[in-house]
N, C-alpha and C positions, 0 to 999 in steps of 0.2 A: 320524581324519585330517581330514574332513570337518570336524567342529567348532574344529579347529586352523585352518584354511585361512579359516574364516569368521566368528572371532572377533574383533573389535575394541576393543582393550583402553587404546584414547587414552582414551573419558572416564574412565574408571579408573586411570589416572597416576596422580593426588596421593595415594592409597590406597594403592598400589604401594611398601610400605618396604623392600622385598628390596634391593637394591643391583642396577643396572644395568649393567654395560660394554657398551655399543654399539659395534659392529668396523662401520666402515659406509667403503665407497668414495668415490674420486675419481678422476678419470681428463682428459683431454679433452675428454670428453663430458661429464661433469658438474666444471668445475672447481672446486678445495678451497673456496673460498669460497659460490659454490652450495651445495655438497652440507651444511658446514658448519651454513648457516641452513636450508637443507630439515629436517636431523636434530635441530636443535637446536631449530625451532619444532614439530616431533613429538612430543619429549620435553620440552617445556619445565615440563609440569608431575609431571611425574618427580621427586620429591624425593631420588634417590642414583643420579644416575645420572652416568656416566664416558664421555666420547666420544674415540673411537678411532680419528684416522682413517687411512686405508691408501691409499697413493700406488699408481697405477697398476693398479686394481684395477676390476673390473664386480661385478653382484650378488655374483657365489660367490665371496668373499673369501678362503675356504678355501680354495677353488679356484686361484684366478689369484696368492696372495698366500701361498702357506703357512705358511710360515716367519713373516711378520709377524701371521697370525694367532693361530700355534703361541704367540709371546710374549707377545699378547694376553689368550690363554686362560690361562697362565702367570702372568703378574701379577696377573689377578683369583681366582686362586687363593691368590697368598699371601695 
């Protein structure tokens, strides 16, 4: 858990060919547009990656947004 918690795997993006869907928040506190360019300049060098984003949500997207997550997980399945 340690090593997951302390891993930073930005310079290793463009490497990254697994396919990504990013479920990432927006809220008041950070609005769509914010959060938008914060995730998109994170992953910019992600060559497959999908952003997802989730209206009225904080970190645990699971959490606060289930159902939108639920479909989330759902499409990058098919």
């Amino acid at each position: 858990m340690y090593e997951d918690l302390t891993t930073d795997l930005r310079p290793d993006m463009a490497a990254i060919a697994t396919p990504i869907t990013l479920v990432f928040p927006y809220s008041d506190a950070m609005p769509k547009e914010r959060a938008d360019a914060f995730y998109q300049t994170e992953y910019a060098k992600a060559p497959n990656v999908t952003f997802v984003p989730v209206a009225n949500s904080g970190h645990f997207v699971m959490l606060d947004q289930a159902g939108a997550f639920a479909d989330a997980v759902a499409q990058f399945m098919r």
